[in-house]
C-alpha positions in Angstrom: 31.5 68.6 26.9 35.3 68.5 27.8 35.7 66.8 31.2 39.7 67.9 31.9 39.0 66.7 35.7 37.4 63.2 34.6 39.9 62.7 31.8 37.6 62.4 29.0 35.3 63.7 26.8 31.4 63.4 27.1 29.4 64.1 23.6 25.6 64.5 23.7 24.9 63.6 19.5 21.3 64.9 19.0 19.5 64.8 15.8 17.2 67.2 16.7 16.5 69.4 13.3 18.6 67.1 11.3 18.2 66.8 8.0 18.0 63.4 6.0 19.6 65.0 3.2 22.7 65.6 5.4 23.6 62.3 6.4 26.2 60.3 4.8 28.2 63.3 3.4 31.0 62.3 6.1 30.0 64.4 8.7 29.8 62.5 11.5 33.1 60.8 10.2 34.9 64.2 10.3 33.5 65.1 13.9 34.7 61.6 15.3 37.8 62.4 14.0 38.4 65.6 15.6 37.0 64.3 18.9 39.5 61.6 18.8 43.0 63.8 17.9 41.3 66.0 20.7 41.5 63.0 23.4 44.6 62.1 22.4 46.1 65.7 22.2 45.0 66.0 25.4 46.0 62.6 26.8 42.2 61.8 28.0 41.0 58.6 28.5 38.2 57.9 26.1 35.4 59.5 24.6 31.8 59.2 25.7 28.5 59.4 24.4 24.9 58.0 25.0 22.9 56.4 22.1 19.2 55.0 21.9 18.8 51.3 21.7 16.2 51.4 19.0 18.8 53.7 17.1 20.5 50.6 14.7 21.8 53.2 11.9 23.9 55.1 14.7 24.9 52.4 16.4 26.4 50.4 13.7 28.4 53.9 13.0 30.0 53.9 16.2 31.0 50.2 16.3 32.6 51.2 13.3 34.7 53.8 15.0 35.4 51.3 17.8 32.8 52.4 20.5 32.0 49.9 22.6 29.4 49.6 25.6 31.1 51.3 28.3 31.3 49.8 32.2 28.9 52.5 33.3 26.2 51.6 30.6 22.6 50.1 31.4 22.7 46.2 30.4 20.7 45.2 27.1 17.9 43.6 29.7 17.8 46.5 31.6 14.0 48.9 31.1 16.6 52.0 29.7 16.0 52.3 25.9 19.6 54.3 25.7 23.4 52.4 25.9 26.5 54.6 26.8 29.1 54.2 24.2 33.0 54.4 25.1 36.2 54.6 23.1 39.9 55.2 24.2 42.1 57.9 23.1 45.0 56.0 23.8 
């Protein structure tokens, strides 16, 4: 979703119907790549997305892009088995 209002950019990654045998082809690379020229084309703020807890693979994946837990995420003691994940375009 393209917030222009909010100045960023929320993404909703699902794996819903995702095949094994499509991971780790750079994919996911390429897509955070776009989504970040986007931001910065567009002079947003950072990018957002939500990601489960119990999700290690993922979340490793988007340290590496530079995600970090954003102010508006749920604190690791906290019952919500998701974190939200934030990275500036800038």
């Amino acid at each position: 979703m393209f917030n222009r209002l909010s100045r960023f950019i929320l993404v909703y990654p699902t794996t819903d119907g995702q095949s094994l045998s499509a991971q780790r082809h750079g994919l996911g690379r390429t897509l955070m790549n776009h989504l970040a020229k986007i931001g910065k084309d567009f002079k947003l703020d950072k990018i957002m997305l939500t990601v489960f807890k119990a999700n290690t693979q993922a979340l490793r994946f988007y340290k590496n892009f530079g995600f970090k837990p954003d102010e508006t995420s749920p604190e690791d003691a906290d019952e919500e088995d998701y974190k939200i994940l934030s990275k500036s375009c800038r």
